[in-house]
GUVEXNU-476553 format. One line per field, with one value per residue (C-alpha): x, y negated, z. Coordinates in Angstrom, 1 decimal. Layout:
residues N
u (X,...)
v (Y,...)
w (Z,...)
This chain:
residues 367
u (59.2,58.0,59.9,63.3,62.4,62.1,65.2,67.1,66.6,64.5,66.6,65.1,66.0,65.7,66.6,68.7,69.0,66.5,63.3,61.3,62.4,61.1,61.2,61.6,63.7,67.8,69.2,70.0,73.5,73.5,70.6,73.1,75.8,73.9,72.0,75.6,76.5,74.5,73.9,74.6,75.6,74.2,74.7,73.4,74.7,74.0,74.8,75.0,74.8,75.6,74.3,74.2,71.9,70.4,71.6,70.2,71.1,69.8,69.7,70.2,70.2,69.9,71.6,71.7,70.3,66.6,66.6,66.1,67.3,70.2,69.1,71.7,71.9,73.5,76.5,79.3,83.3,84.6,88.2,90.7,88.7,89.2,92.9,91.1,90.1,93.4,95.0,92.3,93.3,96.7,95.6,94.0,96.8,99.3,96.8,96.1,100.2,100.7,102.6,104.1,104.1,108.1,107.5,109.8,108.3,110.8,109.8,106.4,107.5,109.0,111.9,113.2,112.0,115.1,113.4,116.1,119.8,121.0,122.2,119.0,116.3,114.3,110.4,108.3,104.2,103.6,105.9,103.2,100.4,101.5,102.7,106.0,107.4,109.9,107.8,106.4,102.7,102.2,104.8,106.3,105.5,101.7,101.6,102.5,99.2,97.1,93.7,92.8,89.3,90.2,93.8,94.6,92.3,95.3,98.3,98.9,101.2,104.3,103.9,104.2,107.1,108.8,109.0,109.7,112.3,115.6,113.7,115.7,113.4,115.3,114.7,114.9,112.1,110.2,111.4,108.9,105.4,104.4,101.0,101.1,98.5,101.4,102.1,98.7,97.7,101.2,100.2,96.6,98.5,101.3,98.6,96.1,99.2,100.5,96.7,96.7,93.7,93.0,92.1,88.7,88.0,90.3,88.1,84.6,86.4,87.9,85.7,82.7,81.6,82.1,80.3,77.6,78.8,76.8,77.5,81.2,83.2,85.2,83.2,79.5,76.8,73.9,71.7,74.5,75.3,72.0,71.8,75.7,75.3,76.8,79.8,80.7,83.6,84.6,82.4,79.5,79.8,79.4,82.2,83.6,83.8,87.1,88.6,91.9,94.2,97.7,97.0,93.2,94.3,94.6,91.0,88.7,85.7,82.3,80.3,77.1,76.2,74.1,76.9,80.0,77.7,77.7,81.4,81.6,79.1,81.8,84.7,83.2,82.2,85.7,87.2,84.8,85.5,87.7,90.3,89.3,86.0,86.9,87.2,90.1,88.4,87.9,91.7,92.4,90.2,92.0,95.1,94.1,92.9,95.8,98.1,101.7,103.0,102.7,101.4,101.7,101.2,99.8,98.9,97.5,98.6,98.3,97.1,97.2,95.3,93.0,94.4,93.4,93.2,91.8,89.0,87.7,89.2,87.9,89.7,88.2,89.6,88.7,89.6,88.6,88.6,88.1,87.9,87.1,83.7,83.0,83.6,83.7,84.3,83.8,85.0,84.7,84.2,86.3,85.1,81.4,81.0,79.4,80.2,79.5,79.6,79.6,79.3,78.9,78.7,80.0,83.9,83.7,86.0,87.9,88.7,85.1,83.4,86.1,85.7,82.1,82.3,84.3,82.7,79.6,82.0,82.2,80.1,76.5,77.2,74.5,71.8)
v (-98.4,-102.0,-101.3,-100.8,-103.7,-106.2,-104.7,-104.9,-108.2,-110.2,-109.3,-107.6,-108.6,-106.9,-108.1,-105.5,-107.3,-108.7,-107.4,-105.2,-105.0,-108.6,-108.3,-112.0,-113.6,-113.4,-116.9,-118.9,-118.3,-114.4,-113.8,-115.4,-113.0,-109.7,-110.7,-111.4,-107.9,-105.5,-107.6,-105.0,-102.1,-98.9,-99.3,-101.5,-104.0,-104.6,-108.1,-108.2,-112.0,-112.4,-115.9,-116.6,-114.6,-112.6,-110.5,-109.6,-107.5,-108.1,-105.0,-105.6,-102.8,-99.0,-96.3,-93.2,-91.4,-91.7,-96.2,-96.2,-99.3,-99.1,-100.2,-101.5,-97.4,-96.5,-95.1,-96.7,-95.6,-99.2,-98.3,-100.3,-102.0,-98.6,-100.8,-103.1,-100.2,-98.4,-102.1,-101.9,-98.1,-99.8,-102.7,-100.4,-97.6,-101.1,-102.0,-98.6,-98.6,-95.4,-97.6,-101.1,-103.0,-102.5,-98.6,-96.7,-94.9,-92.5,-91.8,-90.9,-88.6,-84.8,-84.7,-83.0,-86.0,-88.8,-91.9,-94.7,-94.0,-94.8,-98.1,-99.5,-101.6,-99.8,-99.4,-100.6,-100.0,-103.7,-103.3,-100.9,-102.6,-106.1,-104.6,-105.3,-102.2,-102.1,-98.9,-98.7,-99.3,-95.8,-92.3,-91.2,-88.2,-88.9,-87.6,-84.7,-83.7,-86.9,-85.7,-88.1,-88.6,-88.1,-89.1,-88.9,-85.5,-83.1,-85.4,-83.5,-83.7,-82.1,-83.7,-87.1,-85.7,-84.6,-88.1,-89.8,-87.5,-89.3,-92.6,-95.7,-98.8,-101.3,-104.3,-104.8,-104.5,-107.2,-109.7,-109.9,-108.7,-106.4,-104.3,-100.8,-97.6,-95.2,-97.7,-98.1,-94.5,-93.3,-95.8,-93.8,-90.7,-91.5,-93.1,-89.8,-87.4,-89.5,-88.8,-85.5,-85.7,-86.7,-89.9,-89.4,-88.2,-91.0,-94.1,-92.1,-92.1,-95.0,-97.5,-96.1,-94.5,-97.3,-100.1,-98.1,-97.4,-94.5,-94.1,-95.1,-91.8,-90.0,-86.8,-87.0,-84.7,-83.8,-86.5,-89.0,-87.9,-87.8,-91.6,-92.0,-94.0,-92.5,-94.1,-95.3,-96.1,-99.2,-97.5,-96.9,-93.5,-91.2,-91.4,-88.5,-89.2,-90.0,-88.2,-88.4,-86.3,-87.4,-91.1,-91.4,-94.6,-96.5,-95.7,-92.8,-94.5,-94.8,-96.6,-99.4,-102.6,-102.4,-101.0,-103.4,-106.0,-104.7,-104.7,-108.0,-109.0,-107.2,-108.9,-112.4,-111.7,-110.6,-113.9,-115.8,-113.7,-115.4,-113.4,-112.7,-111.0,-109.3,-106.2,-103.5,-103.1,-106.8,-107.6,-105.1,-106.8,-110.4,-108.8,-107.3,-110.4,-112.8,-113.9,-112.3,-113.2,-114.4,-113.0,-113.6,-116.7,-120.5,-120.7,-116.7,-115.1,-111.1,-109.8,-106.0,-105.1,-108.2,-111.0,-114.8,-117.9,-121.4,-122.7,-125.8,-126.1,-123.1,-119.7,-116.7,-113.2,-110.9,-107.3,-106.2,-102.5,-100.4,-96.6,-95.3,-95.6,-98.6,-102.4,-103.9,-106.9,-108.3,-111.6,-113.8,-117.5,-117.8,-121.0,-120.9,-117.1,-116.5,-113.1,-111.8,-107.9,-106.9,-103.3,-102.5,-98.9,-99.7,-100.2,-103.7,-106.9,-106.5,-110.1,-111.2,-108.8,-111.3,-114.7,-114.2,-113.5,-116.0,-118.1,-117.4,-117.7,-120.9,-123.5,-123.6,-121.2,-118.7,-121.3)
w (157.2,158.8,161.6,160.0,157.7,160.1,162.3,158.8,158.0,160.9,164.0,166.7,170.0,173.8,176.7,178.8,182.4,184.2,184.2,181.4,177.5,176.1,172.2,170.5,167.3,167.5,168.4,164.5,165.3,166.3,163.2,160.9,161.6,162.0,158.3,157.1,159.1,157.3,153.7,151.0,153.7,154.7,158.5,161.4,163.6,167.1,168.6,172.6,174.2,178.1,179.2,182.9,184.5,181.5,178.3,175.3,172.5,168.9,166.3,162.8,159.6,160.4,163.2,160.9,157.9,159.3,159.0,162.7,163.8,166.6,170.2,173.1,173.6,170.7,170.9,168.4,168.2,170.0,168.3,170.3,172.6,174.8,175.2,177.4,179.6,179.0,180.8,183.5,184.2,185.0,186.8,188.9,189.7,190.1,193.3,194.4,194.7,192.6,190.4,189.9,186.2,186.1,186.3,183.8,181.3,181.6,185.3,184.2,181.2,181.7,182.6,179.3,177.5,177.3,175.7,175.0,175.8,179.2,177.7,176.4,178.0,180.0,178.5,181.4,182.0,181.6,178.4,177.3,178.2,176.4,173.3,174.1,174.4,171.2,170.3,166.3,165.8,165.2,165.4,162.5,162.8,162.8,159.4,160.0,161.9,160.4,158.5,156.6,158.0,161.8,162.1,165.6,166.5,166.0,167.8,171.0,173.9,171.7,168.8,171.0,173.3,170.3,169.0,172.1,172.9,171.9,170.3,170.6,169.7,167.1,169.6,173.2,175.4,176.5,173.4,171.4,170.3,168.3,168.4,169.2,169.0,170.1,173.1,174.6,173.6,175.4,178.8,178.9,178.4,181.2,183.7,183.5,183.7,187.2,188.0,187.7,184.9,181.6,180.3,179.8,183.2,184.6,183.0,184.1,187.9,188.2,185.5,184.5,187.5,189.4,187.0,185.9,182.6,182.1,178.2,177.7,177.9,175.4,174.8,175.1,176.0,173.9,174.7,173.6,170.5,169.9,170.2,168.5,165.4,161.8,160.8,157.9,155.8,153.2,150.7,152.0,152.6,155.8,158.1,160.0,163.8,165.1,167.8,169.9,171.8,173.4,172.2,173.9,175.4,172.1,170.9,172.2,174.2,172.4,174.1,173.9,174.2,176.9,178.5,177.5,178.1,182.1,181.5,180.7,183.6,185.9,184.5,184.7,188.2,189.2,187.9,190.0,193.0,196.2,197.3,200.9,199.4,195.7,195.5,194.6,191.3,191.0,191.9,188.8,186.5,187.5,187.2,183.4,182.6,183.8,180.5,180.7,178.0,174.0,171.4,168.2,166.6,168.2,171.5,172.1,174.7,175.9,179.8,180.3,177.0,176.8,173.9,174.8,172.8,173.5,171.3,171.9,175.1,176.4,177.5,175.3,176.4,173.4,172.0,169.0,167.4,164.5,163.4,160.2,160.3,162.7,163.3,167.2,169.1,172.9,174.2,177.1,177.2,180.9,181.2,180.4,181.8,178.3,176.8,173.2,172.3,167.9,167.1,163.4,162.2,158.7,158.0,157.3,157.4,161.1,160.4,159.9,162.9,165.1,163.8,164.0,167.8,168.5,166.9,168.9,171.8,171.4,173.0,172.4,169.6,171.3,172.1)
C-alpha cells in the first residue's frame, strides 16, 4: 500500500539510460502534470523526459486492478501515435525505392478496386501521409462492423475495398487538410501489402527491430500483456482493449515509454546526422520529419505523420493519440533535442494530455 501511495501522489522517478535504475522526485513541472493526470482517476500516468544524454520516466497513479504503479515497461494503447510510425514506414519504402511520395493509391490497390474516376485527382502516398488525401476521417461503412468497445477489430480488407471501390472524395487532392484514420490506416495497409506482409510485421522489420524497440508491436506475447496496463474509459470504468485490422496503420502499436523514449533518441539523432554519414533509416526519419505542408490553423505544419508548431521560437514535432481506454503524447523540442513522452491509461482530456506536453516541451519546462 506505501508503495502505490507514494507512486499515486509523490511521483516516482527511474532513470532508463545511462547506467542502473536511480529512483529520485519528478521534476516540479513533470510532478505537476502526473498529480493533475491521475487526480480523481482510477488509472496511472507515466511521464518519459529525454534531456541530453539521459532519460527518465516518472510514474504517477496505478497500472491495473492490483494499484501497482506503471513502470517505463508498461505497455499502453499509443492510439494514433502508431501514424508517426505509419509515416516512417513510408519514409523508409520512398528511400529503399519501392515507392516514391507521388505513388498512386490506385497502383497499390487490386486491380478490381477503382478509387476516384479517371477524371479526378489522383490520391497520392504523400496525400495519405499528410492528411490531404480528400478521404473522410473515417469509412462510412465503419458502422456496419463497429462494436462499440473495439471499433476497428472487425474492419477487414473487404469491408475497406468495398468502400474504396468507386469513392470519389468531395475535394481535390492535395488542397486542403483534413485528418484522417481511414487515410493513414489505408497507407499502413497499402505499404505492408507492397511488402508482401502485414503491418505489424512490417514496423517490427523495418522500425522496431532495428531501434531496439523491443515492446512496440501490435500483438504481444504473454510476457507483454502481462505488463499491458488496463484501460479505462471517461467514466472510470474498465476499458476493453482496442484492436485493428485493415486500418492498423492509423492506431494498433502499444508500446512504452522506455521505448518511445529510444524513439525519440533515434529521431533526434537522425536530425543531427550529416548527410555523408546518416543512415538509410536516418534519411527516413529526416524525411518523416521534414514539414510538407499546412495544417490546420496558425503556423502548424504536417511531415509524413509528424504535426509541428513553433512555441517560443522553437520547432516542436508532436503526435498525439487516443483509444478508448488511453491518453498519449510524444513531442520533440528540434531545437533543444528535448523530448517528452505522456501515457495515461484513463480516457481523459486529449486536449489536456497535449498542452501539458508541450508545455514541458518548452524551454526549461523540464528543469
Amino acid at each position: 500500500m506505501r508503495t502505490t501511495l507514494k507512486a499515486a501522489f509523490l511521483g516516482i522517478a527511474v532513470a532508463v539510460l545511462g547506467g542502473c535504475p536511480a529512483w529520485g522526485q519528478s521534476p516540479p513541472a513533470v510532478d505537476s502534470l502526473g498529480r493533475a493526470l491521475v487526480e480523481n482517476q482510477p488509472g496511472g500516468a507515466v511521464i518519459g523526459v529525454l534531456r541530453d544524454d539521459s532519460s527518465s520516466v516518472h510514474s504517477f497513479g496505478r497500472a491495473d486492478s492490483t494499484g501497482s504503479a506503471p513502470s517505463a515497461h508498461t505497455l499502453f494503447e499509443i492510439g494514433s501515435i502508431t501514424k508517426t510510425f505509419t509515416g516512417l514506414l513510408l519514409a523508409d519504402a520512398i528511400e529503399r525505392g519501392t515507392v516514391d511520395p507521388s505513388t498512386p493509391v490506385r497502383s497499390l490497390l487490386p486491380d478490381s478496386i477503382a478509387l476516384a474516376p479517371a477524371e479526378s485527382t489522383t490520391i497520392t502516398l504523400e496525400h495519405l501521409a499528410t492528411h490531404r488525401s480528400g478521404l473522410p476521417r473515417l469509412p462510412s461503412n465503419l458502422a456496419a462492423t463497429a462494436r462499440p468497445a473495439d471499433p476497428y477489430a472487425a474492419y477487414g480488407d473487404s469491408a475497406l475495398y468495398a468502400f474504396l471501390d468507386g469513392y470519389a472524395p468531395p475535394r481535390a487532392s492535395g488542397t486542403s487538410f483534413e485528418y484522417s484514420n481511414l487515410g493513414t490506416g489505408l497507407l499502413g495497409h497499402l505499404l505492408a501489402r507492397r511488402a508482401d506482409t502485414t503491418y505489424a510485421a512490417l514496423v517490427r522489420q523495418r522500425i522496431a527491430e532495428p531501434l531496439g524497440l523491443s515492446d512496440t508491436r501490435v500483438h504481444l506475447t504473454a510476457d507483454q500483456q502481462a505488463r499491458f496496463a488496463q484501460g479505462h474509459n471517461r467514466a472510470g470504468a474498465p476499458a476493453s482493449p482496442w484492436h485493428f485490422d485493415a486500418l492498423a496503420g492509423a492506431g494498433a502499436l502499444r508500446s512504452t515509454a522506455a521505448d518511445l523514449l529510444a524513439y525519440l533518441r533515434a529521431h533526434r539523432t537522425a536530425l543531427r546526422a550529416a548527410p555523408d554519414t546518416a543512415t538509410p533509416l536516418q534519411r527516413a526519419m529526416q524525411r518523416a520529419l521534414s514539414p510538407r505542408a499546412a495544417a490546420g490553423d496558425g503556423d502548424a505544419q504536417i511531415g509524413l505523420g509528424w504535426h509541428e508548431t513553433e512555441r517560443n521560437g522553437h520547432r516542436v514535432a508532436w503526435h498525439n493519440g487516443g483509444t478508448g481506454g488511453f491518453r498519449t503524447f510524444i513531442g520533440l523540442n528540434r531545437t533543444s533535442g528535448h523530448g517528452v513522452v505522456v501515457l495515461v491509461n484513463t480516457a481523459v482530456s486529449s486536449r489536456r494530455v497535449t498542452k501539458g506536453g508541450i508545455r514541458l516541451l518548452d524551454a526549461g519546462a523540464t528543469d
